[in-house]
C-alpha positions in Angstrom: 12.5 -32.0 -17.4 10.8 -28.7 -17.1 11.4 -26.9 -13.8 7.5 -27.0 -12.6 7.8 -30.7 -12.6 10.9 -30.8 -10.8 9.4 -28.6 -8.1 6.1 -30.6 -7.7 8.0 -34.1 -7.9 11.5 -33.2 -6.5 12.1 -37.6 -6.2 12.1 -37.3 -9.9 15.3 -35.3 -10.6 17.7 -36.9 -13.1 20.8 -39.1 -11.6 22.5 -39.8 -14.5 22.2 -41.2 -18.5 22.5 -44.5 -19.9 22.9 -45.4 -24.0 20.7 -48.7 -24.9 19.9 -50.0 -28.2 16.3 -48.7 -29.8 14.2 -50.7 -31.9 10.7 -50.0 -33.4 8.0 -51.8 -33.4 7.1 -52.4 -36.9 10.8 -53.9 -37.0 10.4 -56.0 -33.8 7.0 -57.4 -35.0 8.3 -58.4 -38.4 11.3 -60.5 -37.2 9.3 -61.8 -34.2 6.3 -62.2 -36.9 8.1 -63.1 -40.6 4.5 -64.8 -41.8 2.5 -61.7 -41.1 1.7 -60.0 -37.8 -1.6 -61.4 -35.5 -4.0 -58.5 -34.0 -2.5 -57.4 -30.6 -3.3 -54.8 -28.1 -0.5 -52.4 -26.8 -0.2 -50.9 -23.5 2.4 -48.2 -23.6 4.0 -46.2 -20.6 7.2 -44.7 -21.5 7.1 -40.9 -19.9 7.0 -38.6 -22.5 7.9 -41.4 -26.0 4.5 -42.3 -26.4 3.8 -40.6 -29.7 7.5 -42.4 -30.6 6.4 -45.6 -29.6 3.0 -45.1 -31.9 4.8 -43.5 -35.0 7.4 -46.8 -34.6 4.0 -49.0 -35.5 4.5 -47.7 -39.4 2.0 -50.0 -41.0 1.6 -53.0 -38.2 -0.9 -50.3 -37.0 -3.4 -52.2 -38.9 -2.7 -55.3 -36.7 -3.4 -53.6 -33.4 -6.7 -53.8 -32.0 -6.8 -51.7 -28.9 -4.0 -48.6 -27.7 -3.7 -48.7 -23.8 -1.3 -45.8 -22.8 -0.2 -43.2 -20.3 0.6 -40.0 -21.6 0.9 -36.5 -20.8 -1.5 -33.6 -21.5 0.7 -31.1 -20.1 4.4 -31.0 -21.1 6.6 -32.4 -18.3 9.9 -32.7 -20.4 10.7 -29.6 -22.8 11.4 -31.6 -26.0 8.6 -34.6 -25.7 5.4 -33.4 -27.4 2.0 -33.9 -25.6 -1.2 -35.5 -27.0 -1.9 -34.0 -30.6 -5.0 -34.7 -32.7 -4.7 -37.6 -35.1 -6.6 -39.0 -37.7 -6.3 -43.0 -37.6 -6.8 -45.5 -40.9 -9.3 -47.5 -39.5 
């Protein structure tokens, strides 16, 4: 995390790591949804992988309705990247 948000949110200083299995979207939807996907709204809140979480979509994009999500406008962390202009299919 970058050192201005350290200072302004001390209580939010790294303790350690932990390794756990990643999964996209698309690939969850599929095998939860073999016949084809229904429309679904996401909410998404996952401090700084929000543009992740929306590229791991692929084409189930086309199912989702409505994008709920928390996401930065400044960089917090120095590798996540902040909101970016996009230019959505539907």
């Amino acid at each position: 995390m970058l050192e201005r948000h350290l200072a302004a949110a001390p209580e939010s200083a790294y303790i350690g790591t932990e390794s756990v299995p990643v999964e996209t979207l698309a690939d969850l939807i599929a095998q939860r949804f073999p016949s084809g996907a229904p429309r679904f709204a996401l909410k998404i809140d996952t401090q700084g992988f929000e543009g992740d979480v929306l590229d791991g979509l692929g084409a189930q994009i086309e199912h989702c309705t409505a994008v709920v999500l928390e996401m930065p406008l400044a960089p917090y962390m120095p590798t996540r990247r902040t909101c970016r202009p996009c230019s959505p299919s539907w």
